[in-house]
C-alpha positions in Angstrom: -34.1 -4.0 -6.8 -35.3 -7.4 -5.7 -34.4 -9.5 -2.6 -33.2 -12.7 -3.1 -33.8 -15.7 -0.2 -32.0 -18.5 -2.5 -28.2 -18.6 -1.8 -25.5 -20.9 -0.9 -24.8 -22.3 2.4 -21.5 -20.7 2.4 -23.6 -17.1 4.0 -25.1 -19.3 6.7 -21.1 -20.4 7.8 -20.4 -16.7 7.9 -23.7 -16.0 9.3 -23.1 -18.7 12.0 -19.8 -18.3 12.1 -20.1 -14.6 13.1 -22.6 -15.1 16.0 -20.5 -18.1 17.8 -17.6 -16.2 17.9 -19.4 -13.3 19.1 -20.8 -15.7 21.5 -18.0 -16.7 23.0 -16.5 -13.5 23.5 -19.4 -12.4 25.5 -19.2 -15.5 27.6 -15.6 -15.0 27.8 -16.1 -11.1 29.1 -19.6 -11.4 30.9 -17.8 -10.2 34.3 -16.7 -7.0 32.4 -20.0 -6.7 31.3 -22.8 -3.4 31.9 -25.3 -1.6 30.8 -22.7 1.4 29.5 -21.4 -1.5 27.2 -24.9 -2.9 25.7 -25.4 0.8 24.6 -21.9 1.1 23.0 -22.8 -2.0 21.6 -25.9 -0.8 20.2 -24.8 2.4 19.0 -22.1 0.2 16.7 -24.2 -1.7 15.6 -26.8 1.1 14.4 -23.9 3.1 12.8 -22.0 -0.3 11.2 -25.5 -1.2 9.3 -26.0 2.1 8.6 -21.9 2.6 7.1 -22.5 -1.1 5.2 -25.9 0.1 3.5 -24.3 3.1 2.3 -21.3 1.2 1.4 -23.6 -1.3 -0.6 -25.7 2.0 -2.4 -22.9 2.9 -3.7 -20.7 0.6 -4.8 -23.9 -0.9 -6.7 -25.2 2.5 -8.3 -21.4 3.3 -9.4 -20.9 0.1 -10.9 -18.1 -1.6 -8.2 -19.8 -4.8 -8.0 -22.8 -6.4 -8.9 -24.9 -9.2 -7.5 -24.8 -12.2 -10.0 -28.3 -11.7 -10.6 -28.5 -8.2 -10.0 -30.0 -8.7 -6.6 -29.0 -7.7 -3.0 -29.1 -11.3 -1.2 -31.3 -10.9 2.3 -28.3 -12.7 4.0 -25.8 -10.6 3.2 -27.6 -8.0 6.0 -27.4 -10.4 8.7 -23.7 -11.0 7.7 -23.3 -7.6 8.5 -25.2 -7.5 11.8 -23.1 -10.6 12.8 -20.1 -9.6 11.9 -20.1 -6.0 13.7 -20.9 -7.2 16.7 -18.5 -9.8 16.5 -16.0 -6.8 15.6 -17.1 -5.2 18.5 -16.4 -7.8 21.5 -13.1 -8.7 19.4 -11.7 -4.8 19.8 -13.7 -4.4 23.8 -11.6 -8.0 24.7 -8.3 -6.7 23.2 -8.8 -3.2 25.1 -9.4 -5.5 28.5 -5.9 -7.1 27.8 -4.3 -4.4 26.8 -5.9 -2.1 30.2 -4.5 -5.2 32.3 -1.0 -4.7 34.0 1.2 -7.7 32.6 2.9 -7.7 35.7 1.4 -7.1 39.1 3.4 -6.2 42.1 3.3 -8.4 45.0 3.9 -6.2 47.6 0.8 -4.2 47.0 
């Protein structure tokens, strides 16, 4: 198996993509954000990348896809990365929303 470092500029979009959004997000939640959190974060992370390179073993030794040149593309890694911790602010800024009374009592 060989790594490929040539590939469209359509990965970096996704690449880039990925971490703005992810960006944001944090910016958006940095008041709701502690240490418990970076570990969760972490922990995702570790087990995403690990889930996505056992996705990828298998669906190349079994024949469900392969790389037009029969390559894994380097990118397609930091895709990943991007992505799942992109998927994680989405889900911890939809919990926040959904934790947050619509409407608050004003005699409280």
């Amino acid at each position: 198996m060989e790594v490929v470092f040539n590939f469209s500029s359509n990965w970096y979009i996704l690449f880039f993509g990925f971490i703005t959004l992810w960006g944001i997000l944090l910016i958006i939640r940095r008041n709701s954000f502690g240490k418990k959190e970076i570990k969760e974060q972490f922990l995702i992370e570790v087990g995403g990348i690990t889930t996505c390179f056992l996705m990828e073993l298998f669906a190349i030794n079994t024949g469900l896809w392969v790389y037009p040149t029969g390559n894994w593309p380097i990118i397609l890694w930091g895709v990943y990365f991007a992505a799942i911790l992109f998927g994680f602010q989405l889900f911890k800024s939809i919990e926040t929303i959904l934790n947050k009374p619509i409407f608050e009592s004003r005699f409280s």
